[in-house]
N, C-alpha and C positions, 0 to 999 in steps of 0.2 A: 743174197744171203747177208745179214748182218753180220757184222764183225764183234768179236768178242770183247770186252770192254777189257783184256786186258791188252789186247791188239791194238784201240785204240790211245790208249795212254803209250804204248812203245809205239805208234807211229809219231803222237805229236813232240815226245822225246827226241826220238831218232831225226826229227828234222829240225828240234833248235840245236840240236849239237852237232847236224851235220852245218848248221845256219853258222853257230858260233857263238860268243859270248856278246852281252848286249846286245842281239838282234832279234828280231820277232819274226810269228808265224803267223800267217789267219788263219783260225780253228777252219777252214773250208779246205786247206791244202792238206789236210789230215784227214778230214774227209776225202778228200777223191786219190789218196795214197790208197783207202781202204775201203772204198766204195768205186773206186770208177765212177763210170758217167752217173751213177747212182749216188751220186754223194748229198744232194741235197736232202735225198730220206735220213742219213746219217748225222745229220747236223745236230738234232737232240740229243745223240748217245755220245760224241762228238764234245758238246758242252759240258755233258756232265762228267765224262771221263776229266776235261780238263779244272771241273771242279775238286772233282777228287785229287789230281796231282796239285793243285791251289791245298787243299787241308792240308796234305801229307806235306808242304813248302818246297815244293820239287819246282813251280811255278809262280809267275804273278800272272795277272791279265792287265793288259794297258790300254787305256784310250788316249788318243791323242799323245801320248809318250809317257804319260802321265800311269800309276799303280790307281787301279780301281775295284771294287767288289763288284767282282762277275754276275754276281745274284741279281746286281741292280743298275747293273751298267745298263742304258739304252742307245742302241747303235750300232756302231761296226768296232772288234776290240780284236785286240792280238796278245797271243802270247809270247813267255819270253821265260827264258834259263833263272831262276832266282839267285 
C-alpha cells in the first residue's frame, strides 16, 4: 500500500529532527520508514513530498553539501532541516 503524502512529508520531518540540526537524510531512508522492503516503488511519491516541503521552506535539498534545485539536481541528493 502506498503511503499518504502526508505520511510521507512527516516521515522525512521526523527523521531530520530526530537527525538534528545541519545533518541530512537520503530521500530513500523515508522511503523504507514508509514502504518497508517496498521502498524503492515509493521513491517518486518520496521526491515529490520532499518537493513540497522545499516550496513550503520547511527544507532544502543538498548535493555534495552544497543547496541545490531538486527539480534539476542529477544524482544522489540529501535532505536537510532549513
Amino acid at each position: 500500500m502506498m503511503a499518504s503524502s502526508v505520511e510521507l512529508e512527516d516521515a522525512i520531518l521526523r527523521l531530520l529532527e530526530e537527525r538534528g540540526a545541519d545533518k541530512t537524510i537520503c530521500p530513500s531512508e523515508a522511503a523504507r520508514v514508509v514502504a518497508g522492503e517496498d521502498w524503492r516503488e515509493s521513491m517518486p511519491a518520496v521526491r515529490e513530498a520532499a518537493h513540497r516541503l522545499v516550496s513550503r521552506g520547511s527544507i532544502v535539498v543538498t548535493q555534495e553539501g552544497e543547496v541545490v534545485d531538486g527539480n534539476t539536481a542529477r544524482g544522489p541528493v540529501r535532505l536537510r532541516l532549513r
